[in-house]
C-alpha positions in Angstrom: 0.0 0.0 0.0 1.5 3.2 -0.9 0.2 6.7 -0.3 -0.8 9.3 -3.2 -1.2 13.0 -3.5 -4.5 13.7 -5.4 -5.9 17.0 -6.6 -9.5 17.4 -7.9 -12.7 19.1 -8.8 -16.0 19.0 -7.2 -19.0 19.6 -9.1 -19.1 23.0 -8.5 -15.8 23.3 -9.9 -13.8 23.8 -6.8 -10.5 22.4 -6.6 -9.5 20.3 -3.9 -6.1 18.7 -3.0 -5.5 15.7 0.0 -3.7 12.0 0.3 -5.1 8.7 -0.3 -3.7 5.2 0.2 -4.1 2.3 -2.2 -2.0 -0.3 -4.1 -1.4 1.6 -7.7 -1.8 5.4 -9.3 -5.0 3.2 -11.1 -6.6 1.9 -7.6 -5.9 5.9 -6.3 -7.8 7.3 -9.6 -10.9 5.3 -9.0 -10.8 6.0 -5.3 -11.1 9.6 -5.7 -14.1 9.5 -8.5 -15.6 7.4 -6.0 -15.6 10.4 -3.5 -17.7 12.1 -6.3 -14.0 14.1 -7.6 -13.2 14.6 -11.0 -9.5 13.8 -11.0 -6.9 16.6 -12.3 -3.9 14.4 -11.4 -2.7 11.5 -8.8 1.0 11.2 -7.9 3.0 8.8 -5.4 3.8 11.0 -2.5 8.1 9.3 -3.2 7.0 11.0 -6.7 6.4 14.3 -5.3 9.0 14.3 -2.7 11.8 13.6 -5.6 10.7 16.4 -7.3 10.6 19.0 -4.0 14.2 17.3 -3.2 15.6 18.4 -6.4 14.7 22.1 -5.4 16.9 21.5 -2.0 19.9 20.7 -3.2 22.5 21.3 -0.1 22.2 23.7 2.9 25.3 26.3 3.9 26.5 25.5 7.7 25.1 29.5 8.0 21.5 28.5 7.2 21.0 25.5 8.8 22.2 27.7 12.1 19.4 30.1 11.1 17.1 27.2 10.6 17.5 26.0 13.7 17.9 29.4 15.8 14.6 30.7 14.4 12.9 27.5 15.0 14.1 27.3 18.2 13.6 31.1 19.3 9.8 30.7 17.9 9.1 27.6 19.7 10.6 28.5 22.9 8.0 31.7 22.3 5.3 29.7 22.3 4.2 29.1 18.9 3.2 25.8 17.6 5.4 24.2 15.2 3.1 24.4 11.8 2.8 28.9 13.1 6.6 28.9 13.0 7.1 27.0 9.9 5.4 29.3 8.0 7.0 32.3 9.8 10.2 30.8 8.4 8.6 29.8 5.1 7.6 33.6 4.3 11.1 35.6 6.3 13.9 33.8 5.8 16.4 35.8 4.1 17.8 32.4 2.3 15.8 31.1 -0.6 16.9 27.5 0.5 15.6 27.8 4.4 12.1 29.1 3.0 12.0 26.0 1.0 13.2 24.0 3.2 10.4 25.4 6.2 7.5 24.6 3.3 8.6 21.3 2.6 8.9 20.1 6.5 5.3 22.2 7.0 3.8 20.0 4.4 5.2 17.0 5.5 3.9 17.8 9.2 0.5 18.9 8.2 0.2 15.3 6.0 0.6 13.8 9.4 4.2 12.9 9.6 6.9 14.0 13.0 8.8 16.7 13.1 11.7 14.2 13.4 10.3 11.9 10.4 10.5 14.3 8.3 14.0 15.6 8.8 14.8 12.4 8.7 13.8 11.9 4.8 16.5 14.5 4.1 20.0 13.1 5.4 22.0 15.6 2.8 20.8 18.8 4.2 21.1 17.6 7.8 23.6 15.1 8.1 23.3 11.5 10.5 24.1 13.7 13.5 21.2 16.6 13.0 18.3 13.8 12.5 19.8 11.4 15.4 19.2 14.0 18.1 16.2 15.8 17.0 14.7 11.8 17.4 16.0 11.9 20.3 14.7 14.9 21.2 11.0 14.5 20.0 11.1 10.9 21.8 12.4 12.3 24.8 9.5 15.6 24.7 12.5 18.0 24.8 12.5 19.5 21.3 13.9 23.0 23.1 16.5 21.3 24.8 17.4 19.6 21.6 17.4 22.5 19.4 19.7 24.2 21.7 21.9 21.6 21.6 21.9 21.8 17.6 22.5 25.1 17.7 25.3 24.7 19.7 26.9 21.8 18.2 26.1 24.0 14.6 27.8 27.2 16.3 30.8 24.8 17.4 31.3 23.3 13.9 31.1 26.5 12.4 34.4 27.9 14.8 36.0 25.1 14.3 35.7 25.5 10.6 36.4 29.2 10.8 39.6 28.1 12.9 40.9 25.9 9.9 39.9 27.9 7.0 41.8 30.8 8.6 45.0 28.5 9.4 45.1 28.1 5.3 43.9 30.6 3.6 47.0 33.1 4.0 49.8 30.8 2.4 47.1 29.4 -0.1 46.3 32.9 -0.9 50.0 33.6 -1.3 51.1 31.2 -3.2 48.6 31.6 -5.9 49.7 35.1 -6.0 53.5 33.6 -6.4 52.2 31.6 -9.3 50.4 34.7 -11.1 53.6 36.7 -10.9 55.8 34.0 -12.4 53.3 33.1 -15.3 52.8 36.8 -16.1 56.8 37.2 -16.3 57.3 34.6 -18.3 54.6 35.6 -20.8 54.9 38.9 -21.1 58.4 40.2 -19.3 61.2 37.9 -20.8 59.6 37.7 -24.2 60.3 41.7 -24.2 63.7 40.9 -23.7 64.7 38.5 -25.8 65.6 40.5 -29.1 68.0 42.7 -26.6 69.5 39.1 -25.5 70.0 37.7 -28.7 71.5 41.2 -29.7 74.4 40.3 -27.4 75.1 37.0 -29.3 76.3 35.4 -26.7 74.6 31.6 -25.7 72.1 32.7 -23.0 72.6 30.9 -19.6 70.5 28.0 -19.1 67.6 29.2 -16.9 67.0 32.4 -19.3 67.0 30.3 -22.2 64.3 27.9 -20.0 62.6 30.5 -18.9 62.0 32.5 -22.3 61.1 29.3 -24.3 58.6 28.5 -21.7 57.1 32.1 -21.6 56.8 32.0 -25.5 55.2 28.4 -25.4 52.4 29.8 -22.7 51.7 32.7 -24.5 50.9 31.1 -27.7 48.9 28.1 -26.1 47.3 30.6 -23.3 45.0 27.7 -23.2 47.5 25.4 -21.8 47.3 27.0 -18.4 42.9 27.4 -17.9 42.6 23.8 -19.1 45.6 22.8 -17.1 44.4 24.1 -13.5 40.7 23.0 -14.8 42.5 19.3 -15.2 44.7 19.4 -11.8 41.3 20.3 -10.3 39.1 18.0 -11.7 41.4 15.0 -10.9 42.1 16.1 -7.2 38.4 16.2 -6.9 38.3 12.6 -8.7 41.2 11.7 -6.2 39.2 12.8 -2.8 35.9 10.9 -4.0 37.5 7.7 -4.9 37.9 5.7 -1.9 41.4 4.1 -2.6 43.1 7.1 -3.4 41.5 8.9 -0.8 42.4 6.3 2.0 46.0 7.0 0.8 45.6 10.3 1.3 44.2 10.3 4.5 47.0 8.0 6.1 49.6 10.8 4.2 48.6 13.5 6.0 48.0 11.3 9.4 51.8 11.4 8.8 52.4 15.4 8.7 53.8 17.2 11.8 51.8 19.5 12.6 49.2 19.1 9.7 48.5 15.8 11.7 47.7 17.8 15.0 45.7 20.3 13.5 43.3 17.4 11.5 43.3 15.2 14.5 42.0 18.4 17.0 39.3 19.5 15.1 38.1 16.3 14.3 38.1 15.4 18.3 36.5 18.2 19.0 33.6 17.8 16.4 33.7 14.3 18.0 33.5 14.6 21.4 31.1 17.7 20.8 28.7 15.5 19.6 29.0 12.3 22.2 28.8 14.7 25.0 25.0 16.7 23.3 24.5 13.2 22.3 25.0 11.5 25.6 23.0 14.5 27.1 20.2 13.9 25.3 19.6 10.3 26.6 20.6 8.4 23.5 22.4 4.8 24.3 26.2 5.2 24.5 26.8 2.9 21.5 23.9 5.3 19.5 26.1 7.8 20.6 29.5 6.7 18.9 27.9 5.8 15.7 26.7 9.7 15.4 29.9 10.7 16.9 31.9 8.7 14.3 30.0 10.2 11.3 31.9 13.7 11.9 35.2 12.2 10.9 35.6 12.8 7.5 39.2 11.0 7.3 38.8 6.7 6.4 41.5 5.9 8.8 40.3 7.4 12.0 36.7 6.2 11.0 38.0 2.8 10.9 39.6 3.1 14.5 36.4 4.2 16.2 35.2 1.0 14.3 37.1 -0.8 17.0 35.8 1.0 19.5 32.5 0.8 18.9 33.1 -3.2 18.3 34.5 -3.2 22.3 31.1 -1.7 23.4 29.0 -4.2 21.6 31.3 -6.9 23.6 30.7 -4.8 27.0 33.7 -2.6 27.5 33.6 0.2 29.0 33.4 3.6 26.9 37.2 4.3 27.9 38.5 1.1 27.1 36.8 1.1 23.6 38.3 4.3 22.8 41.9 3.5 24.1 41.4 0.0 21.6 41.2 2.2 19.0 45.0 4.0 19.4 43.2 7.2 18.1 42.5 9.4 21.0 45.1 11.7 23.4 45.6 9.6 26.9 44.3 13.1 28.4 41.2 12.5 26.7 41.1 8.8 27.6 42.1 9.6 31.2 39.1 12.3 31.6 36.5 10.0 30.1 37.4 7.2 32.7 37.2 9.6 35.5 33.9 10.4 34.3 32.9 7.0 34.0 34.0 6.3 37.7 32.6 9.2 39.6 28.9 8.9 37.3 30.0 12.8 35.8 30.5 11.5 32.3 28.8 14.0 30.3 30.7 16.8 32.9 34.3 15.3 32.1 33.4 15.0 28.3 32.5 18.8 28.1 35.9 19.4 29.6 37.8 17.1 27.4 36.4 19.3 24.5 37.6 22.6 26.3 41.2 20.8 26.7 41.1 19.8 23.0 40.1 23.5 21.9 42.5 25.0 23.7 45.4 22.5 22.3 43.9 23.7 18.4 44.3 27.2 19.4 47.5 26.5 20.4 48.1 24.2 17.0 46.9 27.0 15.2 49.0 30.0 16.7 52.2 27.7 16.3 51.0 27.2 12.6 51.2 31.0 11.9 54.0 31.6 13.3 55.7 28.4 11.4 54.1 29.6 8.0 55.4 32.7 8.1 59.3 32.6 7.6 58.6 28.8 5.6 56.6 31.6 3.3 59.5 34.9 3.1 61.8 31.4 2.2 59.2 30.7 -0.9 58.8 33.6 -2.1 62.8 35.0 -2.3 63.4 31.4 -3.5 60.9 32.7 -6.6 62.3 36.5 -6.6 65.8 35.1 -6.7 65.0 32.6 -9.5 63.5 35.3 -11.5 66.1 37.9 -11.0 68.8 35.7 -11.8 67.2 34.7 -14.9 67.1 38.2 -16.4 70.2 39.3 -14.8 72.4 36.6 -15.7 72.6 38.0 -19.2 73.2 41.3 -18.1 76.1 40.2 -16.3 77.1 38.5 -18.6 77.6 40.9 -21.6 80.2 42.7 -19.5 82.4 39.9 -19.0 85.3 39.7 -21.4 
């Protein structure tokens, strides 16, 4: 039996929409002319869902915090959930949350949960969002839950924030190195070339590299869009395919530094969410299958594996994270004080404090390391350059 979305004409001419249950789109059809309809058109409700779907494609980490902040600031107010639906259907400043708040309002009001229905999108939410707000509507504290979300959302986001600011300066610096050498190659030591050959003297090596290369780029110019289009494209090819990607993440497990960074933000997305999720009542092994779900690198997926193998055999929730050889023995150490003195969810807040505090730290010592590993790069490139259109120079007043 599957459920359909009918709409219809009375008599009269009035249109009227509604669901109906039967075994095919034919058995649906003669339903409704049985209720004295005159049928317009009859479609699965997985029919219509698939086409809504397409229209909510992927939500920023920004709007699903404004989601759930306005949801959550509306119900704590009072209002019921259909009321502040549609408050967010008809203000929300993003196209995508406005769709978004009329697709859940139309799921509700066709008599599915709050929780059912965010559950039917798992790429706009993610395992974690739709595990807790069950939890939450199973437990009857949808506020409590929401604020948790909001904070887990909020936490995410710093951490995010934290990283993207590690990066972005040398990223941002060398692509500005790379501009400067393709634009000297193309267009300065092409200029000079007639006044080097003019010398008639064999040009050095790296001038002689550097001025075929600049004449190659500038007549194939294409060469270089459909070359970083390429390098692109296949490093995006590279991160989806699992193999490679496994690689990958075991390389830079391997980094100094670029290992401690990766490892503390993805503890503290972890334990983040085994502390909210622990808080709201969910069952501890529940709790390390959402937790696992943040960590986006294969390895250190497969170690919390282990651990959550030990709990199904009846360890304790220390002992299957120290199986794993994954986590910092400060983190192992607080979780089996917590364990011990019944303040787990107390000593888990504070093992994420510890951890943010050590990626600050990570981060700080980052900058300060990128800096003079940078001033190196770029009077490595300077150097190169000047030497190349020097050399000559120097060369036509030797004897």
């Amino acid at each position: 039996m599957a459920r359909y979305e009918y709409e219809a004409e009375k008599w009269n001419g009035e249109k009227v929409k509604g669901h109906i249950d039967a075994k095919s789109t034919v058995e649906a059809r003669v339903r409704v002319r049985n209720m004295g309809y005159k049928v317009i058109s009859v479609l699965e409700i997985k029919s219509v869902q698939t086409m809504r779907v397409a229209h909510l494609q992927s939500l920023t980490l920004k709007e699903k915090i404004d989601f759930t902040q306005t949801f959550l600031t509306l119900n704590k107010a009072g209002l019921p959930i259909i009321e502040s639906l549609i408050f967010i259907e008809k203000d929300a400043a993003s196209r995508q949350v406005r769709l978004l708040a009329q697709e859940i309002k139309r799921q509700i009001i066709s008599g599915y949960t709050l929780s059912d229905t965010i559950s039917k999108y798992p790429n706009l939410f993610g395992q974690v969002y739709i595990g807790l707000a069950k939890a939450g509507e199973d437990s009857g504290e949808i506020d409590k839950t929401f604020e948790r979300l909001v904070q887990l959302l909020k936490k995410q986001g710093d951490i995010k924030g934290k990283v993207i600011s590690a990066v972005t300066y040398p990223i941002f610096v060398v692509i500005l190195a790379i501009a400067v050498v393709l634009i000297m190659l193309m267009f300065v030591f092409p200029a000079f070339k007639e006044m080097f050959e003019q010398q008639g003297k064999t040009l050095p090596f790296i001038t002689q590299c550097c001025i075929n290369m600049g004449e190659f780029l500038k007549d194939k110019w294409m060469i270089i869009p459909i070359g970083i289009f390429v390098i692109i494209a296949s490093f995006m090819y590279l991160l989806r395919w699992e193999p490679s990607r496994r690689k990958l993440d075991e390389f830079v497990l391997n980094i100094p530094l670029i290992s401690d960074l990766v490892k503390s933000a993805a503890f503290s997305n972890f334990l983040t969410v085994l502390q909210i999720a622990y808080d709201a009542g969910i069952p501890i092994i529940e709790c390390l299958y959402l937790s696992r779900t943040t960590f986006s690198n294969y390895v250190m997926q497969d170690a919390v594996k282990i651990s959550i193998k030990k709990m199904q055999a009846g360890a304790h929730l220390s002992e299957s994270l120290k199986a794993s050889n994954l986590f910092p023995k400060m983190i192992l150490f607080m979780v089996a004080t917590g364990e011990q003195s019944g303040r787990l969810g107390e000593l888990m807040i504070q093992s994420v404090q510890y951890i943010d505090q050590q990626l600050d730290v990570i981060i700080d010592t980052m900058g300060k390391l990128i800096e003079p590993i940078l001033l190196i790069f770029i009077g490595v490139v300077v150097c190169f350059l000047a030497l190349s259109l020097y050399l000559p120079l120097f060369q036509s007043y030797t004897v």
